[in-house]
N, C-alpha and C positions, 0 to 999 in steps of 0.2 A: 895468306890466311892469318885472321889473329889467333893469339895465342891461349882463348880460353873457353869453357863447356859453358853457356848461361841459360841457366833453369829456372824459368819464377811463373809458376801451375798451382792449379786447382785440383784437387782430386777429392772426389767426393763419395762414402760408401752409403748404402740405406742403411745397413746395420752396424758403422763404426765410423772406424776415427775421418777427420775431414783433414787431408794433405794437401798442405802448403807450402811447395816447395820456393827456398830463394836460395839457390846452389851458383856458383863460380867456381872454377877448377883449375889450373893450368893446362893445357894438353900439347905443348909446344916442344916441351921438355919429359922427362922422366921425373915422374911424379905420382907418390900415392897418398891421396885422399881415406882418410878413412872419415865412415858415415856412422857414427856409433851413438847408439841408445840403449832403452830396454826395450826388451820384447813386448811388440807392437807398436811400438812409436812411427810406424811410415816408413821405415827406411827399405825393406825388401818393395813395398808400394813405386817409389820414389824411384827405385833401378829398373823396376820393370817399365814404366814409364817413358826413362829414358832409353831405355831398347826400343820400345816400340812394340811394346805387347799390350800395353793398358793407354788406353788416351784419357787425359786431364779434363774436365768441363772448361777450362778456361786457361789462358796464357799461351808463354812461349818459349821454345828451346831452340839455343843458336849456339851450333860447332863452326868454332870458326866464323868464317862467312857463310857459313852454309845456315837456311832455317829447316830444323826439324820439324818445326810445330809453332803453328800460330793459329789459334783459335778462331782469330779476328778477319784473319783475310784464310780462313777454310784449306791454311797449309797443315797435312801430315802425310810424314814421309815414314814409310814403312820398314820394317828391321831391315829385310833385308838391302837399305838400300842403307843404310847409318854405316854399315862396315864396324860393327862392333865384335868385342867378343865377349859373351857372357857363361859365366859359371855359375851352376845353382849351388845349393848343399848338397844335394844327393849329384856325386858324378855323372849319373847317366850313359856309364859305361853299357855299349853293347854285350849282352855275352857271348853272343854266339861268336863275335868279332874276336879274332887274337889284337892282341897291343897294336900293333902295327898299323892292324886296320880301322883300329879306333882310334888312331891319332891322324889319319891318311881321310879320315871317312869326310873332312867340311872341304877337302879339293878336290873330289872327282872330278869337276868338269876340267881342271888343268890338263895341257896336255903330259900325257905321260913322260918323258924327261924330265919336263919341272916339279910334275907331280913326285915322282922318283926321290929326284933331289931335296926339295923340301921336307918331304920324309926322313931319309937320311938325317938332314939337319937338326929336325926337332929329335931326333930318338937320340943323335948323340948330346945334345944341347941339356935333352933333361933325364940324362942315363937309363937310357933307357933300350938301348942296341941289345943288349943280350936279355933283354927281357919280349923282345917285339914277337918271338912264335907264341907266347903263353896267351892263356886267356885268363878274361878279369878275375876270377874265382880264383886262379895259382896265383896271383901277387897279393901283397899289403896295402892295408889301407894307405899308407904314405903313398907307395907307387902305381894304386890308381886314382890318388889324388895327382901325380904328375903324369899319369895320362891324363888326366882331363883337361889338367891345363897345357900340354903338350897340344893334345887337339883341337882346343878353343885358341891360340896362339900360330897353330901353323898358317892359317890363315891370314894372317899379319894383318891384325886389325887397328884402326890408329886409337881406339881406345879399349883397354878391357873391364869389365864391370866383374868383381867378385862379391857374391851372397854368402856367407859366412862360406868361407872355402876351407877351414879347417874343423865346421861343427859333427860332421860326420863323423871325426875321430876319436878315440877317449885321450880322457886328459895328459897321461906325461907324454905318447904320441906325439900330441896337438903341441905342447908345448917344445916338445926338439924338436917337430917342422916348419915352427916359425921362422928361425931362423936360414932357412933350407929354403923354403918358398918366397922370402924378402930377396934371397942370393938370383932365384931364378927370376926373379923380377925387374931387377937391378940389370941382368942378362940379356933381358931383351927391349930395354930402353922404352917399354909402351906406356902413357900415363894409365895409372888406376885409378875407380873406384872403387874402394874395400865396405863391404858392410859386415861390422862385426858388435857385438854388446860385449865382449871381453875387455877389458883395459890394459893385460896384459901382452894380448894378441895385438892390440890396437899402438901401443907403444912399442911394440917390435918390429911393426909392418909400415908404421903411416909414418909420413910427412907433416901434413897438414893434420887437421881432424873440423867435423862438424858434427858437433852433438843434438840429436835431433831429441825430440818427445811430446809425443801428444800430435805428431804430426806436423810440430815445426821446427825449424832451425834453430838455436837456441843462442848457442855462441861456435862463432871459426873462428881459425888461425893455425897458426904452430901447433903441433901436439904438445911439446913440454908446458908450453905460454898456458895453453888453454888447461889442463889436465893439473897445472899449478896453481894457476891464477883466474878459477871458475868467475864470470860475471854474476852469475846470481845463486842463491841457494838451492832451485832445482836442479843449477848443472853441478854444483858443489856434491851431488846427490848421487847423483848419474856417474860423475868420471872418479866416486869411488870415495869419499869426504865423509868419514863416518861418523865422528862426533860434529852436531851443529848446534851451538849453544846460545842462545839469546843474552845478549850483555848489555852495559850502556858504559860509554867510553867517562871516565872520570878524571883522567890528566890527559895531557898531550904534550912533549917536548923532544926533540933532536930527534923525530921522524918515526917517535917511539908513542905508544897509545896505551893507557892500562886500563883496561877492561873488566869491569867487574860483573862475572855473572852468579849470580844468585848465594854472594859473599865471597865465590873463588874470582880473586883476582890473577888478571895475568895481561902479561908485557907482551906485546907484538910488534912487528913493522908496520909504521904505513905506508899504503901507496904515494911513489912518488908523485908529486904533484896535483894528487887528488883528494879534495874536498870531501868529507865524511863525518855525516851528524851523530848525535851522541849514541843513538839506536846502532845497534849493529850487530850482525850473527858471527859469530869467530868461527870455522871450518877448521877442521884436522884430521890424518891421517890416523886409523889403530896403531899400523905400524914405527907410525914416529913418535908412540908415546915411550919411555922407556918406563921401569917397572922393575923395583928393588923391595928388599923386607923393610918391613918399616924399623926394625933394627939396627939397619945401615946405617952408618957414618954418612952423616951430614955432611953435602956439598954446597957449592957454590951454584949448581944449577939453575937454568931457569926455568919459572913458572912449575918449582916442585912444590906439591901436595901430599898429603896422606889422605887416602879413601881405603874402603871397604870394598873384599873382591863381592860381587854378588852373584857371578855364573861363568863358569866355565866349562870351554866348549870347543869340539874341533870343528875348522875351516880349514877343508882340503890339507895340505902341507902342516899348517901352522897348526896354534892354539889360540883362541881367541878369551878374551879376558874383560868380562864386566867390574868395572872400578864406580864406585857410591861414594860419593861425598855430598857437598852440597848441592855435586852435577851428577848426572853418568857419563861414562865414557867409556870407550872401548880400545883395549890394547891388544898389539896382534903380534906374539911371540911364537919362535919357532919352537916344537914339543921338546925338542934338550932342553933350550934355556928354559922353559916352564920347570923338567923336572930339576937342572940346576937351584931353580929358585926355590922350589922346595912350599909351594903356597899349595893352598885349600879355598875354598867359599869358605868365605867367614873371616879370614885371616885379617886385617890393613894391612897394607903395602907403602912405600912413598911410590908417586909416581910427577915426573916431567916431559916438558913438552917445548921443540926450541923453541921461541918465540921469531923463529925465519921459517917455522914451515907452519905459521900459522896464520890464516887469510881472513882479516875482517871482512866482511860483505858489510854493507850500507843496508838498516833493514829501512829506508823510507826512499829507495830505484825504487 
């Protein structure tokens, strides 16, 4: 068998978006893919697909040597012949079932020793042994999120598909079973599919990534590569690139670009060995701007400015912080260091930005 998932489909709705899938995955190895957009971009479309619940108007899907789907020559292979395993958002825990039975319920037909056995395995595998008399209603949401995927996994399937598998949660939850759900996944060595629109879930969980929107693939690779280094200003958008500022590049020397957007100039790296005209959008993070009184002693920094705050505002955890100059921007500080800082609307500020965590894009791709 080769070693990879190849998806390139048509899907079509009367009432929306038109999915175009061109997906490649490894499934050779332990590997997780995550499929990350916004809501609605195809990507829950795109797994059902690949299960075998929704068929495409057009193309083809090949595990391996095996073909799942080919339009042309009137192949489709049905779910339950993929050997997959799929997790919605909503668990779909049985209630009447205790733990046990809801993790046992996709072997019945085994015979009962292996059936036994496998049981056993997944209960201790995802702690779950002294939980197996309750029923779903007496546990946490974390642990009947690890029944769900206890049950979709006993089954040992060679690939598993997850649809946001921590969205059912509330947030700090979701956020400590990130790391808890990556460990159990890593445990049982099966390639993923992850579909999630978080960036931070998405940076916890995946390997790869493929940013999907509007129903197509946008940019893959590496999560860090891609999630750093966006190829165009919609994915710069998407994997979370909050100020986008139109400039036009005015020097160029030792790999270094200065950019002047609408009078704020600023120093960046350029891409090695890549060609870029004078147009171009500069991407950056809120949280890599930093943000001191404009009172402060003067540094050496780079790419520091004085603006005006214009709104401040909470985002989850943090503080978030509209800066007015001759741009806007947005900085994204935790609520101590805001009340450290001691700032109002209205106040000026300096604020900088390094010029390494700052991504021209080419505005004439």
């Amino acid at each position: 068998m080769t070693g990879q998932l190849e998806a390139t489909f048509r899907r079509r709705f009367p009432a929306g978006p038109v999915v175009e899938a061109d997906l490649r995955i490894p499934i050779d190895t332990f590997h997780v893919t995550v499929l990350f957009g916004p809501s609605g971009a195809g990507k829950s479309t795109l797994l059902r697909v690949l299960a075998g619940l929704e068929r495409p108007e057009s193309g083809t899907i090949r595990f391996g040597d095996e073909t799942w789907c080919d339009t042309e020559r009137g192949i489709w292979l049905p779910p339950q012949q993929r050997d997959i395993g799929l997790m919605f958002q909503e668990y779909a825990l049985f209630p009447h079932l205790s733990v046990a039975e809801n993790v046992a319920f996709g072997i019945a037909r085994l015979p009962a020793p292996e059936r036994q056995s496998r049981l056993e395995e997944a209960l201790k595998s995802f702690d779950l042994t002294d939980l197996r008399d309750r029923y779903p209603h007496q546990v946490s949401g974390g642990q009947q999120q690890r029944i769900a995927l206890a049950r979709t996994l006993i089954r040992r399937p060679r690939l598993l598909l997850l649809d946001e598998p921590l969205s059912a949660l509330d947030g700090p939850l979701r956020n400590e079973l990130q790391g808890e759900l990556r460990r159990y996944l890593v445990r049982h060595q099966v390639p993923v599919l992850l579909v999630t629109h978080d960036p931070t879930e998405a940076a916890n969980l995946g390997d790869d990534v493929a940013v999907m929107d509007q129903g197509t693939i946008r940019q893959r690779g590496p999560l860090p590569e891609v999630f750093q280094d966006p190829s165009s200003v919609e994915v710069a958008r998407i994997v979370g690139m909050d100020t986008i500022l139109p400039g036009t590049v005015v020097d160029r020397r030792d790999r270094r670009l200065t950019v002047d957007t609408a009078g704020v100039r600023w120093t960046v790296s350029a891409a090695d060995g890549k060609e870029m005209s004078r147009s171009v959008h500069l991407c950056f993070r809120a949280e890599d701007v930093r943000v001191r009184k404009e009172t402060a002693t003067r540094d050496d920094a780079e790419n520091a400015h004085v603006g005006r705050i214009e709104r401040i505002s909470s985002d989850g955890p943090m503080t978030r912080i509209e800066i007015r100059s001759s741009v806007t921007l947005s900085a994204l500080l935790t609520k101590g260091g805001v009340r450290e800082l001691g700032v109002a609307v209205g106040d000026n500020v300096r604020f900088d930005v390094p010029a390494a965590v700052i991504r021209p894009i080419d505005r004439m791709e």
